[in-house]
N, C-alpha and C positions, 0 to 999 in steps of 0.2 A: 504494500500500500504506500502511494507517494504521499509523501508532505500534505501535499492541498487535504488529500482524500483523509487524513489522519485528523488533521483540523479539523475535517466536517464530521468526521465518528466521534470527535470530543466532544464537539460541541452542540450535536443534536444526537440524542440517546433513539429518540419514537419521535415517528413523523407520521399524522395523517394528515392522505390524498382525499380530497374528494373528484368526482368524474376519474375517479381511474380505471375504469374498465377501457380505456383507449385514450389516444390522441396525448396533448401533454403532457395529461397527469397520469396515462400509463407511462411515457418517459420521464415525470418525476419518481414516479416510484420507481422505476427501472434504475436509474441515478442513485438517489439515497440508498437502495438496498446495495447497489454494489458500492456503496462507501461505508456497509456496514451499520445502518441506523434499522430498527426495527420499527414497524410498517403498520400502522392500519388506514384501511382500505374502506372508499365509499363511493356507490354508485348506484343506477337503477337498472342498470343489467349485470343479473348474475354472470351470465355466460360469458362476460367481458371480464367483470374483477376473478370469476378464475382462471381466466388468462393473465393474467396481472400477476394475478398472487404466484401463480407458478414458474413466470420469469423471475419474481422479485425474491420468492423463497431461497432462491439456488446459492444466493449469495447475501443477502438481508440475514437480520439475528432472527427473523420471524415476519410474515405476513397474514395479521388476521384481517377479514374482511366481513362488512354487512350492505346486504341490500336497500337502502332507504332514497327518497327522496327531499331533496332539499327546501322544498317550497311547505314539506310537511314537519313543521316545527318540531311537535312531540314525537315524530321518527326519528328526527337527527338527534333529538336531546339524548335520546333513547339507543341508539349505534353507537352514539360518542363515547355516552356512559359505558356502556359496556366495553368498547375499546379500548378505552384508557384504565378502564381495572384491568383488562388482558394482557395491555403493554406497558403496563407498570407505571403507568404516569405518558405523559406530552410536554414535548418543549416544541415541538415545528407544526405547523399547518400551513398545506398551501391548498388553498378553495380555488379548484378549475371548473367544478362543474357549471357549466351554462349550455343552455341553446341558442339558435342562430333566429331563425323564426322570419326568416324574409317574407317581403309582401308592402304591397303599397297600400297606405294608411288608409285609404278613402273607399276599400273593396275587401280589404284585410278582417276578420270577425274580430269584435271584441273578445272575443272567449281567446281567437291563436293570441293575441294582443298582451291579453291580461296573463296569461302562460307564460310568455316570455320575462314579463315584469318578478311574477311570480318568482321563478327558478332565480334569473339570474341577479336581480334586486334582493327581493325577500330572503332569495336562500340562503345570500352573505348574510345578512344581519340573521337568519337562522343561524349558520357556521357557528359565527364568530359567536355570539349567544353561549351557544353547548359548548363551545373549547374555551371560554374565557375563565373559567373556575382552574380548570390545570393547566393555562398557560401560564398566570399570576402566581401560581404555585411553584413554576420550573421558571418563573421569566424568558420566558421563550418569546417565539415573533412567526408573525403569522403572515402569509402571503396570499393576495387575492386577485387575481388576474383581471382585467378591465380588458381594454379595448381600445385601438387607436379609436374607434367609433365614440370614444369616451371624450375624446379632445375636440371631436367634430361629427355630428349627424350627418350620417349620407343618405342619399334616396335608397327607397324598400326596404331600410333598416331601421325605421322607425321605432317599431317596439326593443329590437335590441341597442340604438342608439340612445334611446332613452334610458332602458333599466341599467348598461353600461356607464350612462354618465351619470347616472343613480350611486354606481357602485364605487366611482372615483369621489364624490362628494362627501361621499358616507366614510370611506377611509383618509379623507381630509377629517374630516369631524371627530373622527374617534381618536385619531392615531395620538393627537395628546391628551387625552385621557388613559388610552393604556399606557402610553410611557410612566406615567405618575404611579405605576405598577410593575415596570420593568417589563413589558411586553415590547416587542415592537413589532412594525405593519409596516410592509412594505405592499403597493402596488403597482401591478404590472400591464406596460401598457404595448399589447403586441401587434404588427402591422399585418402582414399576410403570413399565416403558418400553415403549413402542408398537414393539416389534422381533419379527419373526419367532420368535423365542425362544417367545412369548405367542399363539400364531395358531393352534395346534394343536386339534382337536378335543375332545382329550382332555384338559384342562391344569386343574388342581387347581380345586378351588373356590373357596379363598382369593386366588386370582390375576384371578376375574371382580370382586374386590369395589374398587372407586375410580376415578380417572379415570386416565389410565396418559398419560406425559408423551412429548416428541415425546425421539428421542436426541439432537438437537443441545442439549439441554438437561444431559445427564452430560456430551458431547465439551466443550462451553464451560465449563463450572465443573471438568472433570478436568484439561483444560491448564491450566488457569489454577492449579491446586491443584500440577500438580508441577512447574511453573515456579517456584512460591515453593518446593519442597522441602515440602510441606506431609504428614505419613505416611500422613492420610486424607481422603477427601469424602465427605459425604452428601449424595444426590439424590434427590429436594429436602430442604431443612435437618431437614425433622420428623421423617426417619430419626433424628437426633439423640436424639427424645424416645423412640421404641422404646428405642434402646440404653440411653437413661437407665431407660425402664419394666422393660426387662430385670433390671438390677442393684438397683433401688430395690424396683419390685412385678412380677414374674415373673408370679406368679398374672394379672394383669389381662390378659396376652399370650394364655395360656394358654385364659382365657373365649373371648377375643376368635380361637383358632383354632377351637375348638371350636364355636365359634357361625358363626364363616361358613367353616371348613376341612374341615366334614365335609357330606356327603350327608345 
């Protein structure tokens, strides 16, 4: 085990993933277990976190997992509990679960609408909810993945641009409060990644336009980002310049949906 990877088994003992039954946060898990941190596991497909579990076993101190959904409060409460008497305690959390949920707003059902908001809104302040009892415990630090969608709304992605920049506000708002506990949050804000999230048939327009990056490429720069305690990462850096285009020249975003976010 090199240096870096010794670091990260000091310093995170138990790490739960949530959406690990694929895409990211099956390469978070995949990650942490081979640096040795022991594993629990959340998702709403079995048949995905035991694929997970049985990559991450080979080489993690342990991978336990539970079926739940995140938008269902007393589920998660309810997994976490029990995960964390199995893994002896929690110092790391990284919350990936979300859906995509493309669709233009004016044809879109309230019900797909409020689903999205649901999972990928609610279910953070669910997460973080159930893990903030043994993170304050271990002083640990929690990671919750946003969305460049977070820095700027594009067209057909309305309900996920919204619960996304939901998900950025809300880890502004808390993150000094858990520090005053020794927790820290970092958020992560990632551009195009090659995950199942993006594979859909139906998935916006703005989402075919660039090269779309592998996930071991957010997993490596997000540990790395809340190992220093760092509040945010952008993946790759040039997210940086949107958020800067957002608050300098809006207008330029604005073109640039319109020209490749519509039909």
């Amino acid at each position: 085990m090199g240096a870096e990877a010794m670091a990260f088994a000091k310093q995170w003992q138990a790490a739960l993933v949530t959406g690990a039954a694929s895409g990211i946060g099956r390469c978070f898990a995949r990650e942490l277990g081979r640096r040795g941190v022991a594993l629990g596991l959340i998702d709403v497909s079995a048949d995905g976190l035991t694929g997970t579990a049985d990559l991450s076993s080979k080489t993690s101190k342990g991978a336990e997992s539970r079926v739940a959904d995140v938008s269902d409060a007393n589920a998660i409460t309810r997994a976490v509990g029990e995960l964390v008497s199995e893994l002896g305690g929690l110092d790391l959390v990284i919350h990936c679960a979300a859906i995509l949920g493309p669709g233009q707003f004016a044809t879109q059902s309230a019900a797909d609408f409020d689903k999205v908001v649901s999972i990928d809104l609610l279910g953070t302040a669910n997460v973080l909810r159930a893990v903030l009892p043994a993170l304050r415990q271990s002083r640990g630090s929690v990671v919750c993945v946003a969305s460049t969608a977070a820095v700027h709304g594009w067209p057909a992605l309305a309900a996920y641009s919204a619960a996304k920049s939901g998900v950025a506000g809300f880890c502004d708002a808390v993150r000094g409060e858990l520090r005053r506990d020794g927790v820290t949050l970092t958020a992560v804000f990632p551009l195009l990644i090659d995950t199942p999230l993006l594979s859909g048939a139906e998935i916006a327009p703005i989402l075919k336009q660039g090269r779309r990056l592998p996930p071991e490429s957010v997993v490596e720069k997000t540990l790395a980002g809340a190992a220093a305690g760092r509040p945010r990462v952008f993946v790759p850096g040039s997210v940086r310049l949107i958020a800067a285009l957002h608050g300098l020249a809006p207008s330029l975003l604005d073109w640039y949906g319109r020209r490749f976010g519509l039909h």
